[in-house]
C-alpha positions as CSV (number, residue, x, y, z in Angstrom):
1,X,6.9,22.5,-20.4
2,X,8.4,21.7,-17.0
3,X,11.5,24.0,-16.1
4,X,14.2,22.3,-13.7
5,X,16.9,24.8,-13.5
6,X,15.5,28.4,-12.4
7,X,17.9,29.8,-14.4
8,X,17.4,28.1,-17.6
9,X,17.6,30.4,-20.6
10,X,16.2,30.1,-24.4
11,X,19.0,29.1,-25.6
12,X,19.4,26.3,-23.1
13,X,16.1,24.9,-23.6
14,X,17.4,25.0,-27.7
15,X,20.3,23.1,-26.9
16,X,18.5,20.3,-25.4
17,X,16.1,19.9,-28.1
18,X,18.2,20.6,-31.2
19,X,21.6,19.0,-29.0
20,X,23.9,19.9,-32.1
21,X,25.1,23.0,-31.0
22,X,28.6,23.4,-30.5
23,X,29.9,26.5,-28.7
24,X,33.3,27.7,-30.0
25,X,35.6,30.2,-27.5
26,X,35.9,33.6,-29.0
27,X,37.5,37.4,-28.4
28,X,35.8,40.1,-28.9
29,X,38.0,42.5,-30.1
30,X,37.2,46.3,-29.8
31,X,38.9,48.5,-32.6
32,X,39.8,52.6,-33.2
33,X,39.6,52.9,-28.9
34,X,41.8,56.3,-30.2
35,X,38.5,57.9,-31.0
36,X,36.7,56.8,-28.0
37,X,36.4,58.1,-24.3
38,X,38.6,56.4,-21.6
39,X,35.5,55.8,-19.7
40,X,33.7,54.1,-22.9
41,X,37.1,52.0,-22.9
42,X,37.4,50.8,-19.6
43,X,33.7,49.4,-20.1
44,X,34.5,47.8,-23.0
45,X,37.8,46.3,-21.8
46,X,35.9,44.6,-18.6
47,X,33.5,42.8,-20.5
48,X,34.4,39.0,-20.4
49,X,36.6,38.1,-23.3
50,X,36.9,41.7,-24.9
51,X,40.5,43.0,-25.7
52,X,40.2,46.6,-26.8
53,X,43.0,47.5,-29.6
54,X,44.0,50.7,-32.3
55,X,45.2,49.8,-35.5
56,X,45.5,53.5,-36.1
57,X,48.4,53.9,-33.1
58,X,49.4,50.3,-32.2
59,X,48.1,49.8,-28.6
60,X,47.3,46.7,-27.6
61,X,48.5,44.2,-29.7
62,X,50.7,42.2,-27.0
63,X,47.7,42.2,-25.1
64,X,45.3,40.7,-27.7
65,X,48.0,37.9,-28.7
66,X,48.3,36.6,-25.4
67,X,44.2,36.7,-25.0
68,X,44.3,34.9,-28.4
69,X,46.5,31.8,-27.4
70,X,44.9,32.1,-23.5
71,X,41.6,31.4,-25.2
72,X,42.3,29.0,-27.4
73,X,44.6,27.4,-25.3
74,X,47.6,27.2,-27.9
75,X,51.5,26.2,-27.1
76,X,54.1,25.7,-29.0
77,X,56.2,22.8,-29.1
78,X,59.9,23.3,-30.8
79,X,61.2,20.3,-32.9
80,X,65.3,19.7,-32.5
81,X,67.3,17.2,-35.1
82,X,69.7,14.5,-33.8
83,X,73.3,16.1,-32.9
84,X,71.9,19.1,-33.7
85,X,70.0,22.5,-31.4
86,X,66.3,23.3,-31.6
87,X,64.8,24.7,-34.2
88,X,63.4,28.3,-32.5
89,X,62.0,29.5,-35.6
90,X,59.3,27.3,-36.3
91,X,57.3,25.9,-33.7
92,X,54.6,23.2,-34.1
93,X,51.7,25.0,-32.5
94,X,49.4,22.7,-30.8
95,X,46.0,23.0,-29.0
96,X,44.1,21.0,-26.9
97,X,40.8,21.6,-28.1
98,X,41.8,20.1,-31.6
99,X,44.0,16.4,-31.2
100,X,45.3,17.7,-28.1
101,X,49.0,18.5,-26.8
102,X,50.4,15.0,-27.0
103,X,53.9,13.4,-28.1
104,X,50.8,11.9,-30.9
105,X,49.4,14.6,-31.8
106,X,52.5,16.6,-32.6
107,X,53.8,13.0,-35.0
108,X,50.5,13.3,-36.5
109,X,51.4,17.3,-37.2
110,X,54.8,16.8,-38.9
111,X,53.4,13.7,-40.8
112,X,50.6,11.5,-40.7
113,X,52.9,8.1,-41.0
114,X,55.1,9.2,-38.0
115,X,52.9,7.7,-35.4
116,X,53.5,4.0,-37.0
117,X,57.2,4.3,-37.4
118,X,57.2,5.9,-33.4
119,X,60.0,4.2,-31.6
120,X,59.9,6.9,-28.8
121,X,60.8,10.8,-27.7
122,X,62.9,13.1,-26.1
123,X,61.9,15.9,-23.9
124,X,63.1,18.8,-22.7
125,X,60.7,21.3,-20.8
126,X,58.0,21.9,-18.1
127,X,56.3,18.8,-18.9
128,X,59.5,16.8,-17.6
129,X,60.1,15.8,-14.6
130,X,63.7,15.8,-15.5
131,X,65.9,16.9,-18.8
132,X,65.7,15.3,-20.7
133,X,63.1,12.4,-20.4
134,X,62.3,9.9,-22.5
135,X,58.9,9.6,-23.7
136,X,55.7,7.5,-25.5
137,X,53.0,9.1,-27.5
138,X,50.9,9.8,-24.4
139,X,52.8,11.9,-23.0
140,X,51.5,15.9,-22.9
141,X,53.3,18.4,-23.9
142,X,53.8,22.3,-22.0
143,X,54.6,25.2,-23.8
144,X,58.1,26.1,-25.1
145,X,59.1,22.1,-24.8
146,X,61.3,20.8,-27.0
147,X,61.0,17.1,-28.7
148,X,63.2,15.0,-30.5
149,X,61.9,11.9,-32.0
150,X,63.1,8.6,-32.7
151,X,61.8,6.0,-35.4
152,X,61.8,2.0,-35.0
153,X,64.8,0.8,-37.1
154,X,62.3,-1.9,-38.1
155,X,59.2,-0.8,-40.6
156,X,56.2,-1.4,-39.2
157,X,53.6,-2.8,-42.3
């Protein structure tokens, strides 16, 4: 067996061979840290993509929600109605490791038939470069946007 890379692992030379392996982000999260040492904490909370928690007394919950959508890269897009304010209680929650955080992918979210019947969208948010903007199904979404979309008066068959 030749080696190229020097620091070639096991599992490396498994990947080539097999090349089906699919690696999937994760948190490791560290429970009952009330019954613990703060030193034994602080060595669990500095390994790489740990969040240390207690159930028992609530600590660190914030902390592990925001390492849960950091990791997995989620945002939420919130849907608004014609003559009508956003909807803050439900967003769409999109990710870009899945269909991605398009104006398409969000269609495809609310109903599979949208994307045919697409006429355009509206956007408000970070992803503008002004409010609002009118958009196509490429265009990617930031976190907290909101979209309003329009249908083609014509069906599309």
């Amino acid at each position: 067996v030749y080696k190229r890379q020097e620091d070639a692992t096991v599992d490396d030379l498994i990947d080539v061979i097999e090349g089906n392996i699919k690696y999937l982000k994760c948190v490791y999260v560290y429970n009952k840290i009330d019954t613990i040492s703060i030193e034994d904490i602080d060595e669990l909370a500095r390994r790489p993509n740990s969040a240390v928690i207690s159930c028992e007394m609530k600590l660190n919950f914030d902390y592990l929600l925001d390492r849960i959508w950091e990791e997995l890269s989620l945002i939420r897009v919130y849907t608004k109605k014609k003559n009508q304010g956003p909807d803050f209680n439900e967003p769409l929650i999109l990710t870009s490791g899945r269909n991605g955080c398009t104006v398409r992918s969000c269609c495809e979210q609310i109903h599979r038939d949208l994307v045919k019947d697409f006429n355009y969208a509206v956007v408000w948010g970070r992803s503008c470069k002004f409010n609002p903007q009118r958009v196509g199904l490429n265009h990617i979404l930031a976190d907290e946007d909101v979209i309003q979309i329009y249908k083609s008066s014509s069906k599309k068959k």
